[in-house]
N, C-alpha and C positions, 0 to 999 in steps of 0.2 A: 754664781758659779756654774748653773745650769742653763744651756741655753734650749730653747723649744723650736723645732723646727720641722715641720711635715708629718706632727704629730708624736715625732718620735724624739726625745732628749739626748742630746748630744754630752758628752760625759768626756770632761775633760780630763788630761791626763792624772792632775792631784787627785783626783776624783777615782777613776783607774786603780790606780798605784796602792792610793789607800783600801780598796776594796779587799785586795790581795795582799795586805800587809803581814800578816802573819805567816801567808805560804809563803811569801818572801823573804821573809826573818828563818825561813830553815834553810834555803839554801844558802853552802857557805862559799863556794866559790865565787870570789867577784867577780869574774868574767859570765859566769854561766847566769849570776844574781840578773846582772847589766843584759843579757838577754832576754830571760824572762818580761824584766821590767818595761823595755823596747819592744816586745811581743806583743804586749799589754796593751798599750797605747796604740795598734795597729787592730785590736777588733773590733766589729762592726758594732755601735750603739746597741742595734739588738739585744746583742749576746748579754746583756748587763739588766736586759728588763725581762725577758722571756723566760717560762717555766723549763724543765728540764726534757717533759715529756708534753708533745704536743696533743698529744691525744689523752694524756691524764693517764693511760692503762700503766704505762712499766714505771711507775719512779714510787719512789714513797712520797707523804704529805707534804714534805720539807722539802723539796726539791719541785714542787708546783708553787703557779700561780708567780705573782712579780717577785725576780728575783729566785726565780726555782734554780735555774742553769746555774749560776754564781756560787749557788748555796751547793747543788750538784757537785762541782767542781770541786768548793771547798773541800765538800766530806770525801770524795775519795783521795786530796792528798791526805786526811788525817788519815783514812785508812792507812794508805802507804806507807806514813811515818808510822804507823804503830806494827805496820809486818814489816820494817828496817832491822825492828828490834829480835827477830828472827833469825836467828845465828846461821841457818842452813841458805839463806839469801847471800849474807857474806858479801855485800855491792859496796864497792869503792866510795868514797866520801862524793869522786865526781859526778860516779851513776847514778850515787841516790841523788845527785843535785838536778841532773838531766832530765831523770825521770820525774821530779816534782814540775822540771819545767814544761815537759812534753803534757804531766796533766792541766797544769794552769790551760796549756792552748789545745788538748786533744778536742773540746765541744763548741770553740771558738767560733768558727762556721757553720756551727751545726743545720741552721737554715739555708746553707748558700751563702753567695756575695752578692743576691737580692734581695733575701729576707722572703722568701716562700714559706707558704703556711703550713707546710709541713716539714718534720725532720726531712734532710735530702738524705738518701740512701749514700751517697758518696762523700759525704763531708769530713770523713777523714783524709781523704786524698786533696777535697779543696783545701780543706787548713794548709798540708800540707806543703799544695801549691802554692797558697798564699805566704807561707813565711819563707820558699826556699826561690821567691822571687825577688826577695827585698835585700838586695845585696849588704845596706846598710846593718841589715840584721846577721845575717852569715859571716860578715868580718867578726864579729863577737866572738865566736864560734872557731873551734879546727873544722878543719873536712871531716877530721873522725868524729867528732863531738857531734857536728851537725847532722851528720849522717843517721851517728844512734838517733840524737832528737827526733826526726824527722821518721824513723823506720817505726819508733814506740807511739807518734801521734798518727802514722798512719794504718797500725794494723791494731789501736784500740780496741775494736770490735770484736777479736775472738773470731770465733768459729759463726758467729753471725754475720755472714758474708753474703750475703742475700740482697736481693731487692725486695723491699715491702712489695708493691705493685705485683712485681712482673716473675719473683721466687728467682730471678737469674746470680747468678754470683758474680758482684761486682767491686768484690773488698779483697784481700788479700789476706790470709792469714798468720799471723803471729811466726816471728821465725827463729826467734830465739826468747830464753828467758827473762829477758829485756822489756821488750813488748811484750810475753805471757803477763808477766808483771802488771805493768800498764792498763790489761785491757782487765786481768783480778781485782784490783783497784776501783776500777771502773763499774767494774762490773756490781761488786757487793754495793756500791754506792747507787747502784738501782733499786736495792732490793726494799721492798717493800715493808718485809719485816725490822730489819734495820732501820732503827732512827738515830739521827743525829743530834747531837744538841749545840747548840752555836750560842759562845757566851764570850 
């Protein structure tokens, strides 16, 4: 099922699919499902072997080392799903489906489309590039639909709009409580005190 190639394991789609089976099983939209799913199969092998944080400083334990990114992702849909149940959120059946989908892919590129050895400062923009180029993926989608997607995986970050390097601001911030969401989500699933349990 795995094939070995340049050092780095190519992961095919059952492979994919299955990884994310359970964040997949909460979205109930079958349109929004079918994108997710076709999102999946479009990120770079990386993304499925690499820790959350490349420096080890911001993630908890659970989200380092093989498989940190994955595990990342996972915990902050569980978060999500558990501040759905938060009556003052009050998000449509389709948002919360959106928004599970925008985090499957918010950390997708995290490296880039080369796999640089470090987080890129802009990878929410590149994810973002990367899925609103594949036309086949945006038929899935309305304009409206995709637009939300696409505004909640690019302004993940919060108020962290910075370049590591250079302190310049290179992200954009959150514009509505769409993306606030998204990048809340994101955010607790760094924290260090939080841990997750994956069973």
């Amino acid at each position: 099922k795995i094939k070995k190639e340049n050092k780095m394991t190519t992961y095919l789609n059952e492979q994919r699919l299955k990884t994310f089976e359970k964040e997949l099983d909460l979205i109930l939209n079958p349109r929004i499902r079918k994108f997710a799913e076709e999102a999946i199969k479009t990120f770079p092998d990386y993304f499925f072997e690499i820790g959350a944080s490349s420096t080890a400083k911001y993630h908890p334990a659970y989200a380092l080392g093989f498989g940190g990114l994955v595990r990342h992702t996972q915990a902050a849909i569980k978060i999500a799903a558990e501040l759905f149940k938060i009556e003052s959120y009050n998000f449509t059946d389709d948002e919360k489906d959106l928004i599970i989908a925008a985090l499957i892919c918010h950390d997708a590129w995290k490296h880039g489309t080369d796999f640089a050895k470090f987080t890129v400062d802009t990878h929410p923009i590149i994810a973002g590039n990367q899925l609103a180029k594949n036309e086949d993926l945006k038929k899935l989608l309305s304009e409206k639909e995709f637009e939300f997607l696409i505004g909640c995986v690019e302004h993940h970050m919060g108020a962290f709009v910075q370049s590591y390097k250079t302190g310049e601001e290179v992200l954009e911030r959150p514009r509505n409580k769409y993306e606030d969401f998204v990048h809340l989500a994101d955010y607790l699933a760094s924290r260090k005190f939080l841990e997750v349990k994956f069973v």
